[in-house]
C-alpha positions in Angstrom: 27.7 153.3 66.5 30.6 151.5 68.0 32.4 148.5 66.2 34.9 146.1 67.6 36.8 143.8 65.2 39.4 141.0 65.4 41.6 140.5 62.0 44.0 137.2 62.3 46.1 135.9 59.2 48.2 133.5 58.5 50.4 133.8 55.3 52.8 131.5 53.5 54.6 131.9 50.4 56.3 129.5 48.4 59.1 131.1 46.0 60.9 130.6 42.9 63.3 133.2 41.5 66.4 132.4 39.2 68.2 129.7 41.3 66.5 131.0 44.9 63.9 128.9 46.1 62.4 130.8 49.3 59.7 129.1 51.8 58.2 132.4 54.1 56.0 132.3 56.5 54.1 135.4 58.6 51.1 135.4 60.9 49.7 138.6 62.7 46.8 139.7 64.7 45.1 143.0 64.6 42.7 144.3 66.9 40.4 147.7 66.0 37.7 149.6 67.7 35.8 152.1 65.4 33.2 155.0 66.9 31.1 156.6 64.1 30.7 160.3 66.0 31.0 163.9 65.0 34.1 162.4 62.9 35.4 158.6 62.8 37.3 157.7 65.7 39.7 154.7 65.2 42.4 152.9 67.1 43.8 149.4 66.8 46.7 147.8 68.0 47.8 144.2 68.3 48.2 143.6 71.7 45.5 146.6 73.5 42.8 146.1 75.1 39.5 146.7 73.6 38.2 148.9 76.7 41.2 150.6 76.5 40.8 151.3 72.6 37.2 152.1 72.7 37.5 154.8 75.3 40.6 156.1 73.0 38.4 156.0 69.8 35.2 157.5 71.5 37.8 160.7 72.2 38.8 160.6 68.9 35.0 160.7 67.8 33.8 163.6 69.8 29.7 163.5 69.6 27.3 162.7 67.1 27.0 163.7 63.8 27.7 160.7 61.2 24.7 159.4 60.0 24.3 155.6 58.9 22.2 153.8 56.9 19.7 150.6 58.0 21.6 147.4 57.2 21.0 143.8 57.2 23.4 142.9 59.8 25.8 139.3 60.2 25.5 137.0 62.4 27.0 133.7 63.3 29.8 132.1 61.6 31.0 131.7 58.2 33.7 130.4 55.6 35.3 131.0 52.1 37.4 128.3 50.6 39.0 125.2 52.3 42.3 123.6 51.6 45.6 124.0 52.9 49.4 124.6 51.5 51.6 121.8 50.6 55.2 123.5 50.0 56.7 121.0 48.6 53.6 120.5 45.9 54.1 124.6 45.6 57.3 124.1 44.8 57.0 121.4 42.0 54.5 123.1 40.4 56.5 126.1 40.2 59.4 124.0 38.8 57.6 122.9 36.1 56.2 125.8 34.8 59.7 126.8 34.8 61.3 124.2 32.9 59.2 125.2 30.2 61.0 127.9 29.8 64.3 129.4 28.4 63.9 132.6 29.9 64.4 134.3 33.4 61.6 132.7 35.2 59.7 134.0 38.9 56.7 132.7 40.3 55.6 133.2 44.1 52.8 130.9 45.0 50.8 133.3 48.5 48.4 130.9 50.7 46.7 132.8 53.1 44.2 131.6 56.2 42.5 135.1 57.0 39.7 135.5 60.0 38.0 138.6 60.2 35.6 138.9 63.8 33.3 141.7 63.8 30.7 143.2 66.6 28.6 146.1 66.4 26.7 148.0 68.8 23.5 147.6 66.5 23.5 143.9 66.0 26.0 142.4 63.8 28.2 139.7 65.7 29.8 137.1 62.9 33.0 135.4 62.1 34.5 134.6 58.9 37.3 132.3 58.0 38.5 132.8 54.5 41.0 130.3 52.9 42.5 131.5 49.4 45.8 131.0 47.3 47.3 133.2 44.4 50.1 132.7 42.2 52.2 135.2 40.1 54.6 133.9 37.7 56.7 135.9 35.3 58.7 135.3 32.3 61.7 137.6 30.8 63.4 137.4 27.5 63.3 140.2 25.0 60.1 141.2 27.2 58.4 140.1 30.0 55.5 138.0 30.2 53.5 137.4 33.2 50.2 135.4 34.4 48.4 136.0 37.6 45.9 133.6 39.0 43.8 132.5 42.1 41.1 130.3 43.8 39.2 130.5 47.1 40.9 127.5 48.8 44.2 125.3 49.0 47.1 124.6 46.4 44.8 121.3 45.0 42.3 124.2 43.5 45.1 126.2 42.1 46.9 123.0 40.8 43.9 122.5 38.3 44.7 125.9 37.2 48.2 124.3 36.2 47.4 124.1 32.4 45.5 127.1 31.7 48.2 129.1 33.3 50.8 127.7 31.3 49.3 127.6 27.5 48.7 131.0 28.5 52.2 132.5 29.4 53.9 130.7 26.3 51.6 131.8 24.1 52.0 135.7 25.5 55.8 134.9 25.7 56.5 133.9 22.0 53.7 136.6 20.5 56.2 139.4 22.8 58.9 137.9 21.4 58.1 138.9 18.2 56.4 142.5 18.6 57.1 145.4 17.5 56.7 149.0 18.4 54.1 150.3 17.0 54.4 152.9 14.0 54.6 155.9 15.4 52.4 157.8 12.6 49.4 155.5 14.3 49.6 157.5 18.0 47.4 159.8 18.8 44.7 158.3 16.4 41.2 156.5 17.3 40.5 153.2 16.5 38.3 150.2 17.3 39.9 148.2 20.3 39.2 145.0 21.3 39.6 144.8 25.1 40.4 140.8 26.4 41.2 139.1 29.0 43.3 141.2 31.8 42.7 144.5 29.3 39.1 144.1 29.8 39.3 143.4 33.3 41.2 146.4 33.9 38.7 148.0 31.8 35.7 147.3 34.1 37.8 147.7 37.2 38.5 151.4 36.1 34.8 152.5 35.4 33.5 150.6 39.0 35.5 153.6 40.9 33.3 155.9 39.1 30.6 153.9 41.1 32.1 154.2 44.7 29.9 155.6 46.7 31.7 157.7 48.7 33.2 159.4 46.1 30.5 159.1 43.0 31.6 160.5 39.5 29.8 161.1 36.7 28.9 158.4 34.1 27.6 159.2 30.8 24.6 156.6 29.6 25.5 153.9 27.3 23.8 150.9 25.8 26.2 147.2 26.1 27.1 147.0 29.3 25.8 145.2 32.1 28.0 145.0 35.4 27.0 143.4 38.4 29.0 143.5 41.8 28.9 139.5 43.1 30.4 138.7 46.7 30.8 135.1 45.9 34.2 135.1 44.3 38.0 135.6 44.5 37.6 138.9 46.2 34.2 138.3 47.5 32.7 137.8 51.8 29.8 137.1 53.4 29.8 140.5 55.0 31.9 143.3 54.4 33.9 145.6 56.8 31.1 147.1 58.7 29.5 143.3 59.3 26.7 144.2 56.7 25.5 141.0 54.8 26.7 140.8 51.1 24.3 141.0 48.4 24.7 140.5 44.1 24.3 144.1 43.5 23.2 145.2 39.5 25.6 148.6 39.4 25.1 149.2 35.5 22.0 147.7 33.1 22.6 147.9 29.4 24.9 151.0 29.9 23.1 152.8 32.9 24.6 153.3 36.3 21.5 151.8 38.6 23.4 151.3 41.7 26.9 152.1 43.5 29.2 151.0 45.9 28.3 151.7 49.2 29.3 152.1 52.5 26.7 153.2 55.5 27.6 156.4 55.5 27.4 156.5 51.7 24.0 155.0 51.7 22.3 156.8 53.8 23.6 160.0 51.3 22.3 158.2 48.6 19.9 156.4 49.4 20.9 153.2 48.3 21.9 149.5 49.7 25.2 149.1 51.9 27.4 146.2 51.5 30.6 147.3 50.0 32.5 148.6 53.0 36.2 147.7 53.0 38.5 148.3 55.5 38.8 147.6 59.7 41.6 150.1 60.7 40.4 153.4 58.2 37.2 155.1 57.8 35.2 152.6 55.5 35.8 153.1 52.4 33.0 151.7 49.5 34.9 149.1 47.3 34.3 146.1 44.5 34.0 142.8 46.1 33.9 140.7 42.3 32.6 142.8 39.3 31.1 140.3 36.3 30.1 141.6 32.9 27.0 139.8 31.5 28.7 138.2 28.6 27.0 139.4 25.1 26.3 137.9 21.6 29.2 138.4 19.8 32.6 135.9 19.5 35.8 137.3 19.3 36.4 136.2 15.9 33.2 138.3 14.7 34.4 141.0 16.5 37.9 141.0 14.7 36.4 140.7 11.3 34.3 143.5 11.8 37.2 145.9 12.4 38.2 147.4 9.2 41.8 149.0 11.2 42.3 148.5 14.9 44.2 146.7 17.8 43.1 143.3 20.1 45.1 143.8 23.5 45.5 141.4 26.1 47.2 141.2 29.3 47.8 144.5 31.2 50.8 146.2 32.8 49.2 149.4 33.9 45.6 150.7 34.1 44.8 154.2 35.8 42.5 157.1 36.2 44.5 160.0 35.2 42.7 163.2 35.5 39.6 162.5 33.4 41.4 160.0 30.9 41.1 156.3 31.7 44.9 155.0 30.4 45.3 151.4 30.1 48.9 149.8 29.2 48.6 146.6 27.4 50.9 143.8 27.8 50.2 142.8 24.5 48.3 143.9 21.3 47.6 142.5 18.1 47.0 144.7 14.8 44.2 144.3 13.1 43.7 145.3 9.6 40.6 143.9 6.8 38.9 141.9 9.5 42.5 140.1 10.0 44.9 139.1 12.9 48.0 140.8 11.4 50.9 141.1 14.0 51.9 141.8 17.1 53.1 144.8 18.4 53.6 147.1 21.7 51.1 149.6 22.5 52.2 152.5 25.4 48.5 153.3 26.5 45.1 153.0 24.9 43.1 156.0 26.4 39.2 156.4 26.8 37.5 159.5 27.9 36.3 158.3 31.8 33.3 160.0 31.6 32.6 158.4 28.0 33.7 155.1 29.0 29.9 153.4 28.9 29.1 155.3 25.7 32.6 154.2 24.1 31.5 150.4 24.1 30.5 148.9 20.9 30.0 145.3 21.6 30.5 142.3 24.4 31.4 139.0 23.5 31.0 135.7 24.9 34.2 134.2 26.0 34.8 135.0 30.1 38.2 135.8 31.9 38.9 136.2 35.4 41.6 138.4 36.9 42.1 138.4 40.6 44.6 141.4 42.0 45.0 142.6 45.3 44.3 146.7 45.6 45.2 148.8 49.0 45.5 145.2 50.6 42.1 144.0 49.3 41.7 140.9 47.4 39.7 141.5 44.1 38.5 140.6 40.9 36.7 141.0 37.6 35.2 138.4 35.2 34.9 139.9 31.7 34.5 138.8 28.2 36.1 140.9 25.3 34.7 144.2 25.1 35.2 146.2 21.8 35.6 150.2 22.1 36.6 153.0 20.5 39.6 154.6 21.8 42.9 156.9 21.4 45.8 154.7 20.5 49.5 155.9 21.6 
């Protein structure tokens, strides 16, 4: 199978950073040939020929060997998101998120115009123009607090965002403010965590590797948690990287991996749907598009006053798979103690056993969040409500 794809983007970003205010602009086009052989054989360049990179990628490739799945393949032309970037608007919003503030203020506002063109040599032929815009914005006293946001389209979608994104940074700001380290006689211990917002996000995003395809890990059964993989967002396309058509995709039902990310190559292995292929210039790799948590029964503030002792985090600084430990940094965490908001304080990591991670959830609220993020170039994200666990504290 031989693919031939066309990546054009066209990027600007509108910046605000102490007394700097930076206007940047880039655009780039990328041209790849991939030959699924004996190996993968890729070439790209932005200025070759494609005959000329074909031949070099079928050398590459040596004979057969890779085996693909059946996909529904694109065709025909398609869009994400309309709008455009107004720099002076991007500018004034950032202005007045800042003057809200006493702190050390950043916020970069990205608009990008991306077209991806694929052809395959079994069918697919399709062309999608995605419009989308981002914004990161940071404040530093004491500590630092920081919101990131996005839409599919211009800066008149993100603008409605305006409000949301700032009762949500000075509310994270002042609680930082005020935190303190946790006691150190409470590390090490297990308690019952109330995942939100970003750290719930996070959360999900770290349990969806264990469902990549191409590299599945084991999954222990649960019994809350639904996720489903849906194309139609932030992170979302019509087709992914090897022009298969995107499709919802149910990965876990009430706590029981179903379904994984898949490439064609990872399909055909497992005998599953493709549709999750990410990446023109690499081997394919299987990746989220949108993960969404069916929301559950239970409100936050039932879920606080059923904790006896524990922690409610919120935003998220770092999240990781380390060895078999899933380790996510909170921005933010509020003790609980007697069904009660107490304080807030500063938690280093809240750790839950990867493997374990379905059986560790106790209960999903109601309330969604989105986060949007960009991982190894790919834009992403996860809708969640709060999700309470049982986890390590440190």
């Amino acid at each position: 199978m031989i693919q031939w794809s066309v990546l054009s983007s066209r990027t600007v970003e509108v910046a605000l950073r102490g007394n700097s205010e930076e206007v940047n602009k880039n655009s780039s086009e990328l041209r790849s040939v991939r030959v699924a052989g004996r190996r993968w054989g890729i070439c790209s360049s932005s200025n070759g020929e494609f005959h000329e990179l074909e031949r070099n990628a079928a050398r590459l490739a040596g004979g057969e060997g890779i085996k693909l799945s059946d996909a529904e393949l694109a065709v025909g032309d398609f869009k994400m998101g309309k709008g455009s970037i107004d720099e002076v608007l991007a500018l004034e919003i950032l202005r007045d998120l800042r003057d809200n503030f006493s702190g050390l203020f950043e916020g970069i506002i990205t608009f990008e115009e991306c077209k991806r063109e694929i052809r395959t040599s079994d069918g697919a032929d399709a062309v999608e123009t995605r419009i989308a815009t981002d914004m990161n914005v940071s404040i530093a006293g004491r500590r630092v607090a920081s919101i990131h946001t996005g839409v599919l389209g211009g800066i008149e979608e993100l603008e409605r965002k305006y409000e949301l994104v700032l009762d949500e940074l000075s509310s994270r700001f002042k609680a930082l403010e005020r935190a303190k380290f946790l006691n150190p006689f409470m590390r090490g211990f297990k308690f019952k965590v109330i995942l939100s917002k970003e750290s719930s996000c996070s959360f999900i995003h770290e349990i969806a590797h264990r469902l990549e395809g191409d590299l599945p890990m084991e999954l222990r059964d649960g019994s809350a948690l639904t996720i489903y993989d849906e194309p139609a967002g932030f992170g979302g396309y019509n087709f992914d990287d090897e022009g298969v058509l995107a499709r919802k995709r149910k990965l876990v039902e009430d706590g029981v991996v179903i379904c994984h990310l898949n490439t064609r190559e990872s399909a055909f292995k497992l005998c599953e749907e493709p549709g999750n292929a990410r990446g023109l210039f690499t081997i394919p790799k299987a990746f989220q598009t949108n993960l969404v948590v069916e929301k559950g029964d239970w409100s936050i503030e039932e879920m606080i006053s059923e904790t006896s002792e524990g922690f409610l985090a919120e935003g998220i600084l770092r999240a990781e798979i380390f060895g078999e430990m899933i380790r996510i940094s909170p921005e933010l965490c509020w003790y609980i103690r007697r069904g009660e908001i107490q304080t807030p304080v500063l938690v280093n990591e809240i750790r839950i056993p990867a493997s374990d991670a379905l059986k560790r959830v106790v209960a999903v609220g109601k309330e969604m969040f989105e986060r949007i993020g960009f991982e190894k170039g790919f834009p992403i994200s996860e809708k969640s409500p709060p999700i309470l666990i049982e986890a390590t504290v440190a």
